[in-house]
KEDRENLO-800898 format. One record per residue (C-alpha): residue number from 1; residue in three letters; x, y, z. Coordinates in Angstrom, 2 decimals. Layout:
N
REC_NUM_ALA_X_Y_Z
...
! end
This chain:
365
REC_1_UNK_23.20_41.25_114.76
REC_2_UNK_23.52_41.47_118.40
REC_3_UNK_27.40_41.38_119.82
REC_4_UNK_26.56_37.73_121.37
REC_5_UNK_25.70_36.25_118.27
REC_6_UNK_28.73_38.31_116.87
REC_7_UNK_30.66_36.15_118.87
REC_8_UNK_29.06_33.00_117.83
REC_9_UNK_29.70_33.18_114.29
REC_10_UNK_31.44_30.41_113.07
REC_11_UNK_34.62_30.70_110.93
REC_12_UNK_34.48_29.07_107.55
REC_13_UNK_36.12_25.51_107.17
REC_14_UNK_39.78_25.96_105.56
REC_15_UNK_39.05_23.35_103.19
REC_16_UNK_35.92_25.67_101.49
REC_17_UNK_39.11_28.51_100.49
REC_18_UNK_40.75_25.96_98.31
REC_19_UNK_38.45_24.86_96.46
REC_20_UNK_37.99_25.90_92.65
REC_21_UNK_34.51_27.92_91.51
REC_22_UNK_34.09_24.73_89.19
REC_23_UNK_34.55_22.49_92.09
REC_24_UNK_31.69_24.66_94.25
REC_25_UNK_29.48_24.95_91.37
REC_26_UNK_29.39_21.46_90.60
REC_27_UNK_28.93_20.52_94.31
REC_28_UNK_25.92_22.82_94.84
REC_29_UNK_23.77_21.88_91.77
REC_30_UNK_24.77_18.29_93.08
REC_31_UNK_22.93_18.82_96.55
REC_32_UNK_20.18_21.26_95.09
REC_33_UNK_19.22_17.89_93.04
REC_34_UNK_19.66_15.65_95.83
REC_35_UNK_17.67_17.36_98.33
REC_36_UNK_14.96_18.81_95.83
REC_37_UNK_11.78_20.39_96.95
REC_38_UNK_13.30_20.32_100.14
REC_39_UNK_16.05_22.94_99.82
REC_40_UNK_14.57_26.34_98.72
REC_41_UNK_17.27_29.34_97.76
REC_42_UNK_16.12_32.43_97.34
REC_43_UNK_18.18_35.34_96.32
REC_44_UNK_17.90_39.25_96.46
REC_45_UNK_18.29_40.89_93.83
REC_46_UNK_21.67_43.04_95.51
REC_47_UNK_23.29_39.23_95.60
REC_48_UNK_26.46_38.32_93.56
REC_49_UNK_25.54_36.51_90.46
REC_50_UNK_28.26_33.51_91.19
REC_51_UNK_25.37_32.93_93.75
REC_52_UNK_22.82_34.54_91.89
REC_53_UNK_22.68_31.60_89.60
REC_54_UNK_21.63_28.86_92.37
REC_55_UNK_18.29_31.33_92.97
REC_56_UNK_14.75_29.35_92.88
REC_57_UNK_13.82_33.15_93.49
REC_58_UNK_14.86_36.45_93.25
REC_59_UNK_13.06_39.70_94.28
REC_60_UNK_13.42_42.13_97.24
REC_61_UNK_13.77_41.26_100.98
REC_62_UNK_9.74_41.11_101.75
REC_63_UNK_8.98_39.68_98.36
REC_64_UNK_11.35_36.84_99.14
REC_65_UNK_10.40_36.03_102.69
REC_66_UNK_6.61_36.18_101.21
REC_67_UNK_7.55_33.20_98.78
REC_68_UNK_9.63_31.58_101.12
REC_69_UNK_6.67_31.51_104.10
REC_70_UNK_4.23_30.53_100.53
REC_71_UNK_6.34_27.69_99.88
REC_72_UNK_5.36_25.14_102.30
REC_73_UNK_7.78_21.93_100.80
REC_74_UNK_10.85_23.91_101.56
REC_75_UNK_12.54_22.34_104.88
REC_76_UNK_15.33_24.14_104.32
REC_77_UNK_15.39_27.81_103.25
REC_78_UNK_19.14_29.18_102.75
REC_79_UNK_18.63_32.62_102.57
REC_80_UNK_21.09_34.39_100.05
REC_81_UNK_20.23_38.17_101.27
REC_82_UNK_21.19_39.83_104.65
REC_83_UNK_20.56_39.01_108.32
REC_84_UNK_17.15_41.22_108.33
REC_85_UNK_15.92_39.73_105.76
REC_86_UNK_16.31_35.69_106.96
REC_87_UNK_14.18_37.12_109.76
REC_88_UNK_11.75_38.55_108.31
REC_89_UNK_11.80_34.79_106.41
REC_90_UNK_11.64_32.99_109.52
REC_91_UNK_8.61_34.98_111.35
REC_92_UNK_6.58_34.54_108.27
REC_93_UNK_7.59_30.57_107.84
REC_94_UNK_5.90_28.11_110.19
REC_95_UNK_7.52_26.67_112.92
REC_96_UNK_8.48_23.22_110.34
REC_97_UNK_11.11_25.25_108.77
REC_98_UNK_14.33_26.08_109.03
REC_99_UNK_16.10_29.37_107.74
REC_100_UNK_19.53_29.77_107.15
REC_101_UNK_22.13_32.77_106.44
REC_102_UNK_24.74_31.08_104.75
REC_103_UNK_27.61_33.97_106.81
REC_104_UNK_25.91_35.49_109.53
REC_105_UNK_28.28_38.63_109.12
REC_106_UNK_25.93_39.33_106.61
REC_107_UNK_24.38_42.05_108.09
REC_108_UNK_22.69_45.62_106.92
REC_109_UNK_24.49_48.67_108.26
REC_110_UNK_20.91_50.82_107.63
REC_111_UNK_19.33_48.19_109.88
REC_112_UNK_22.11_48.28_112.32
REC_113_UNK_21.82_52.04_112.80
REC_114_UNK_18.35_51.99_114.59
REC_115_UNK_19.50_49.18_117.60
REC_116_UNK_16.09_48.83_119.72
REC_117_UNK_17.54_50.17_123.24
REC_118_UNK_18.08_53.58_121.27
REC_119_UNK_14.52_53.18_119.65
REC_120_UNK_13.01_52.58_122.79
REC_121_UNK_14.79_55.62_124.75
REC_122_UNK_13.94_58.07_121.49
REC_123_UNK_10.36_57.04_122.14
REC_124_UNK_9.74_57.59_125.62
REC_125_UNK_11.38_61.40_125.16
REC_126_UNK_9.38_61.64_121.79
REC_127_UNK_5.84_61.18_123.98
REC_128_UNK_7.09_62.97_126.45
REC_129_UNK_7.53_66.38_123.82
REC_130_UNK_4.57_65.26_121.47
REC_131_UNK_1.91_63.17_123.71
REC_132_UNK_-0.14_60.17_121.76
REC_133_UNK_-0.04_62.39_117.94
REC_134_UNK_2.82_59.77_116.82
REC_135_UNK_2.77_56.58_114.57
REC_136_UNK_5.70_54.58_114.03
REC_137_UNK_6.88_53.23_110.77
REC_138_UNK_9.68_51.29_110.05
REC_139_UNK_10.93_50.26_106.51
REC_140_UNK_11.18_46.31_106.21
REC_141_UNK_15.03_46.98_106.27
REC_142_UNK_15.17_46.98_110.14
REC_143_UNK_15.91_44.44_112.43
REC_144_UNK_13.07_42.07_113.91
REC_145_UNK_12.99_44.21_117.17
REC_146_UNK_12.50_47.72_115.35
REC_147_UNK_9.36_46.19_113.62
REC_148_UNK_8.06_44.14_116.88
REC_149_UNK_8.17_47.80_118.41
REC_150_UNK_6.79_49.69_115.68
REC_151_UNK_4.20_46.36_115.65
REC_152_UNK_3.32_46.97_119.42
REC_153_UNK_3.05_50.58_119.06
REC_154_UNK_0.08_50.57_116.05
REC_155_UNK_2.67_51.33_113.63
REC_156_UNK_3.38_49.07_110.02
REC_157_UNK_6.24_48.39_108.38
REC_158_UNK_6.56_49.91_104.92
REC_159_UNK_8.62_48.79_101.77
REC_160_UNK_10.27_51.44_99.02
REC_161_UNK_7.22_50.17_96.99
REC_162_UNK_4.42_51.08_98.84
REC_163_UNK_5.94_54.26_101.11
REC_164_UNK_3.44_56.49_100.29
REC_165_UNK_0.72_54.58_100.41
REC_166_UNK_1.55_53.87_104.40
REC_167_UNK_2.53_57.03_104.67
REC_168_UNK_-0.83_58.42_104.14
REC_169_UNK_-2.65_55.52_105.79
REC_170_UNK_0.20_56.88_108.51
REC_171_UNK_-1.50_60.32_108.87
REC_172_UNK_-5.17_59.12_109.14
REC_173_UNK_-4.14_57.26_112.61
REC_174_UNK_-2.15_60.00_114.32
REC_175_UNK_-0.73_63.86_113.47
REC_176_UNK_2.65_62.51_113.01
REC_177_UNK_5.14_59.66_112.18
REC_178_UNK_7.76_58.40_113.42
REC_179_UNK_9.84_56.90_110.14
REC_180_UNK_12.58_53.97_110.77
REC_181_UNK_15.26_53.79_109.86
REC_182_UNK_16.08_55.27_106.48
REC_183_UNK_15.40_59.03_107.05
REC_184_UNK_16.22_59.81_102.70
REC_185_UNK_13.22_57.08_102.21
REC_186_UNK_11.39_58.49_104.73
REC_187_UNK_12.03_62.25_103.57
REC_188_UNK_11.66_61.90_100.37
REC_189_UNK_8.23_59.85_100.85
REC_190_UNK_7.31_62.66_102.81
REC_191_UNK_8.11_65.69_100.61
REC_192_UNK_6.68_63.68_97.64
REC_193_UNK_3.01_63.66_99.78
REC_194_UNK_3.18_67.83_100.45
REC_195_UNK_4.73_67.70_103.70
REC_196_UNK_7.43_70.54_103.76
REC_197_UNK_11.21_69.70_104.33
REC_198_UNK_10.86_72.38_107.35
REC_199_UNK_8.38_70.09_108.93
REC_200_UNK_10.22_67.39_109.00
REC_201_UNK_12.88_66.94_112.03
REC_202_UNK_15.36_64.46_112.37
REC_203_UNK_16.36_62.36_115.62
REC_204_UNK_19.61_61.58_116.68
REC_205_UNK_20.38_58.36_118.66
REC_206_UNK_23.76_59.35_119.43
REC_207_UNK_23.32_62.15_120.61
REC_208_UNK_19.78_61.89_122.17
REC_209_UNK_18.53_64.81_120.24
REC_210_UNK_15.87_66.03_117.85
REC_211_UNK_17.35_68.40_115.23
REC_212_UNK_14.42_70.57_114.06
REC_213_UNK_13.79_74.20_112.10
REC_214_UNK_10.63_74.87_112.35
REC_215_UNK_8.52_75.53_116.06
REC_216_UNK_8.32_72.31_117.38
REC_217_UNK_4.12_71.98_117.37
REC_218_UNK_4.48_71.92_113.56
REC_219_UNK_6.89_69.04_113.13
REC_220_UNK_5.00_66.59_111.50
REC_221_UNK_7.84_63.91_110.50
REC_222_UNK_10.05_62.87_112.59
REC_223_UNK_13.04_60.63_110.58
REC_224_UNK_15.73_58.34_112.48
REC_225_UNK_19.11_59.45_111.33
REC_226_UNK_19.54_56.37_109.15
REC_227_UNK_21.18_55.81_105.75
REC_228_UNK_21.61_53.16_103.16
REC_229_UNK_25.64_52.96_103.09
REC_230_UNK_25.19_51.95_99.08
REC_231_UNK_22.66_54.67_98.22
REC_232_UNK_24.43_57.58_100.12
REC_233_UNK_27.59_57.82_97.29
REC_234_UNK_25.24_58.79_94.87
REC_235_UNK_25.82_62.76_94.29
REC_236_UNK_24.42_65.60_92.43
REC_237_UNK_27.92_65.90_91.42
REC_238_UNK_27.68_62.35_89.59
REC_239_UNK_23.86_63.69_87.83
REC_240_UNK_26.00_66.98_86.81
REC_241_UNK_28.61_64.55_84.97
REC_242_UNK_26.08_62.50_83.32
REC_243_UNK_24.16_65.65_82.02
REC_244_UNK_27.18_66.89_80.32
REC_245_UNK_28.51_63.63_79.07
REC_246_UNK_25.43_61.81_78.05
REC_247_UNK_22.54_64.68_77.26
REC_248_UNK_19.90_62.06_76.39
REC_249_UNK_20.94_60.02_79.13
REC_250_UNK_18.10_59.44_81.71
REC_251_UNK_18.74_58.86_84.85
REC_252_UNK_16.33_56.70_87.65
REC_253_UNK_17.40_56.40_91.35
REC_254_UNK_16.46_54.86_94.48
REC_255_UNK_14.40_56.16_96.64
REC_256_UNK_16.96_55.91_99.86
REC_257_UNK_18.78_58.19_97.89
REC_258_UNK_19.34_61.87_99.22
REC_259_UNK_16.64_64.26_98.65
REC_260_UNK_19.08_66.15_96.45
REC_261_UNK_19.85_63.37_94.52
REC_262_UNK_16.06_62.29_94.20
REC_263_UNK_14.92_65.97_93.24
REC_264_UNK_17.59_66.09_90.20
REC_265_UNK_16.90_62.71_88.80
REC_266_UNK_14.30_62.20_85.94
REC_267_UNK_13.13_58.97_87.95
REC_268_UNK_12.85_57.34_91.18
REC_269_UNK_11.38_54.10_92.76
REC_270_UNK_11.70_50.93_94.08
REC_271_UNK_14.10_47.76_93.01
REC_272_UNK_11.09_46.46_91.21
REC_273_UNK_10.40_49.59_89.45
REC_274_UNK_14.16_50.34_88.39
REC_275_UNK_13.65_46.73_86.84
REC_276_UNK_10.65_47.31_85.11
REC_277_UNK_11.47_50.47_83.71
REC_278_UNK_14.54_49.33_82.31
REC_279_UNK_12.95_46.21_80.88
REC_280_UNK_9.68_48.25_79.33
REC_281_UNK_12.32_51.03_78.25
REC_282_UNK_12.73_50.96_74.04
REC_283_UNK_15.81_50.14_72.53
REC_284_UNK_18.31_52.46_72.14
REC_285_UNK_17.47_54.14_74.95
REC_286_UNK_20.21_55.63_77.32
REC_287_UNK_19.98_55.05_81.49
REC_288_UNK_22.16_56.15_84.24
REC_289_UNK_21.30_53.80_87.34
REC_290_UNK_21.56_55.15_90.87
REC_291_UNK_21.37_51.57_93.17
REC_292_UNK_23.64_48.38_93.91
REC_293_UNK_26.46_47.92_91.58
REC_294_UNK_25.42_44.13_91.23
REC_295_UNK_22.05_45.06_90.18
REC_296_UNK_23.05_47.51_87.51
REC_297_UNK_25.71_44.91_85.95
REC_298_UNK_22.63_42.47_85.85
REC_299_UNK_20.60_44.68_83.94
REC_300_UNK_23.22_45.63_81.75
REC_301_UNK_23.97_42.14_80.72
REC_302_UNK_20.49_41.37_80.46
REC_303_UNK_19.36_44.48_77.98
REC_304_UNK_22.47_44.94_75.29
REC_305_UNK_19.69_46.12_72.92
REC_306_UNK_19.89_49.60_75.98
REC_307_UNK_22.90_52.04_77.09
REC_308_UNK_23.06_51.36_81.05
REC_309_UNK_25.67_52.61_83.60
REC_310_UNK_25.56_53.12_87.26
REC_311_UNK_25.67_56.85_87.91
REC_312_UNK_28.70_56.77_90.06
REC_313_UNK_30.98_54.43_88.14
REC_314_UNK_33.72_54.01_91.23
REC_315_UNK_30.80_52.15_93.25
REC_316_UNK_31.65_48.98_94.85
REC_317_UNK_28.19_46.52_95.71
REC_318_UNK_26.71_46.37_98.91
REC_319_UNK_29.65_44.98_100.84
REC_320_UNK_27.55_43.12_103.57
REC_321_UNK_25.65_41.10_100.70
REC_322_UNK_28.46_40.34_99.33
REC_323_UNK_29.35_38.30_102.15
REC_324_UNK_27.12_35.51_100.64
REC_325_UNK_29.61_33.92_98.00
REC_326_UNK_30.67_30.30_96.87
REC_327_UNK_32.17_29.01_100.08
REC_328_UNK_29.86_30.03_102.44
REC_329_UNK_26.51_28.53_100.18
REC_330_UNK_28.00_25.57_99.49
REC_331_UNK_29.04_24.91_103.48
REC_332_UNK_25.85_25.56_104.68
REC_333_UNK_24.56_23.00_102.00
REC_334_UNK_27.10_20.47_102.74
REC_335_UNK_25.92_20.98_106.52
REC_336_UNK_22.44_20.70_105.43
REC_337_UNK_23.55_16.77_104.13
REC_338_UNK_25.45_15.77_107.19
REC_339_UNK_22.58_16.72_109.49
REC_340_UNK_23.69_19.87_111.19
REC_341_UNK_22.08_23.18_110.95
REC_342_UNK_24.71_26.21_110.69
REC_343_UNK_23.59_29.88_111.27
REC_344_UNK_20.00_29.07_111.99
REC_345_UNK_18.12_32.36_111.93
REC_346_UNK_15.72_32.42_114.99
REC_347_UNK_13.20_35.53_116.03
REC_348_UNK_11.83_34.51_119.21
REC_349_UNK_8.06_33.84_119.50
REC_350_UNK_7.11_36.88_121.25
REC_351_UNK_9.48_39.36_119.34
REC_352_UNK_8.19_37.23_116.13
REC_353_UNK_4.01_38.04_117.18
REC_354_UNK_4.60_41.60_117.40
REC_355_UNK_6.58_41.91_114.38
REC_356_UNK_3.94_40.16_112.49
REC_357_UNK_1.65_43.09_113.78
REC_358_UNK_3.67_45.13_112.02
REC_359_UNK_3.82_43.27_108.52
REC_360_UNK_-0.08_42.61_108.57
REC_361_UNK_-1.09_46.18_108.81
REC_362_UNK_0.93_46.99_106.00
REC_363_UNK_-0.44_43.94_104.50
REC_364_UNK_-3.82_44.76_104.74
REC_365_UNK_-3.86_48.28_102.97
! end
């Protein structure tokens, strides 16, 4: 979120903070009835379950905004997720609806950490030490701006489900790729397709540099020095202490987990396939889950017949999606009834036709 529309973030009502969760509860089922097929909530999966429960859908960012731009009733789409994601909802909506962001403090720091003036300075010096060999891709956790440049530069956008796929589709275009903004998704993408860590460089946007090992003519990924804040506590330290504690433990991670962390894990993947695994997964059997502390509570509730724990147990949830409570839903309902539209996500049209660029080639492998 850009400091101007920092600044134009409005405070929550003092009446919403003394209200009772029986009092907002009741309220929001009240106006999800009232305004029907009109009102659409969907929820990621990260999302606290007080709101959790309101969800007409729940799934991952691009999974969401895919259902959301499918759903063509919908006036009103309240986005429960994070600021990259209501965008992603809005470009892919028509024009007849309107997305909301219930706090627009909801923000991703991974997203933050590639801003588009650094993207675009990184570039020009990139061409300038590699020519036209590069591609640029840019996981769907990046703002609207990262993926209308990676759109107007031939690149896709990529999700933690179909990485590799892109990744190779990647290398048939140009000699090397430019990966956005998660460098652990992008290196561990990477070093699952053969590419050797040594090949791969990382760039710096603070300090305007390329940090490399190899000779520079055989870098062949180049990853943004990006991190998923959540992902990032998980240690090898935390997969030593489950080995010695719980021997038939397994343990399954995300893939914006460290390299470290991915190599020493018996499983890695996606949201949807930590989900899947743990529902296909026999009873009795024993999990350690590395990803978002509201996730792995949900899965725990939801499979008592299974052993689950998050593999680090002093995790907090993803702080920035946990912005999204009670208060904030049910004011940007109650808003919704008296006619005014609060925190209206809006991509621009020309920012919104390149990003689309973006989404479609990924679309179309």
């Amino acid at each position: 979120m850009s400091l101007l529309e920092t600044l134009q973030v409005q405070t929550l009502p003092e009446k919403y903070k003394s209200l009772t969760q029986d009092e907002m509860e009741k309220r929001i089922w009240e106006i999800k009835k009232e305004l029907g097929a009109k009102l659409f909530i969907p929820c990621h999966h990260y999302q606290r379950e007080e709101v959790y429960q309101f969800a007409d859908a729940a799934g991952d960012s691009l999974q969401l905004a895919q259902i959301s731009a499918k759903n063509r009733d919908a006036k009103y789409i309240v986005f429960c997720g994070v600021h990259f994601m209501a965008e992603t909802a809005d470009i892919l909506t028509s024009d007849e609806q309107t997305v909301i962001l219930p706090d627009m403090r909801a923000g991703c720091s991974m997203a933050d950490m590639a801003d588009i003036h650094q993207t675009e300075r990184a570039w020009d010096m990139l061409q300038q030490l590699f020519g036209d060999t590069i591609l640029p891709l840019t996981y769907v956790n990046s703002t609207a701006a990262i993926k209308a440049f990676v759109g107007r530069n031939g690149g896709a956008t990529v999700t933690s489900s179909n990485a590799k796929k892109m990744v190779e589709w990647a290398f048939t275009q140009k000699e090397r790729i430019f990966f956005l903004p998660d460098q652990h998704l992008g290196r561990n993408t990477a070093y699952d397709l053969g590419v050797d860590l040594k090949d791969m460089a990382v760039w710096d946007p603070i300090r305007n540099e390329l940090i490399y090992e190899c000779a520079l003519e055989n870098i062949k990924v180049i990853l943004w020095k990006g991190h998923c804040s959540v992902h990032e506590h998980f240690t090898v330290k935390n997969i030593e202490f489950v080995r010695k504690k719980f021997p038939d433990m397994q343990i399954i991670v995300h893939p914006e987990c460290s390299r470290e962390v991915v190599a020493h894990s018996d499983l890695n993947g996606s949201t949807k396939y930590i989900i899947e695994t743990i529902e296909k997964a026999p009873a009795g059997s024993e999990w350690a889950i590395g990803t978002e502390m509201n996730l792995v509570q949900r899965l725990f509730k939801n499979h008592p017949d299974k052993k689950i724990i998050s593999l680090n147990p002093v995790m907090c949830p993803c702080l920035t999606m946990n912005r999204i409570d009670l208060p904030h839903l049910l004011w940007s309902l109650e808003n919704i009834m008296e006619g005014k539209e609060t925190n209206v996500i809006k991509v621009d049209e020309v920012t919104a036709s390149d990003a689309v660029l973006a989404l479609e080639r990924m679309l179309q492998r």
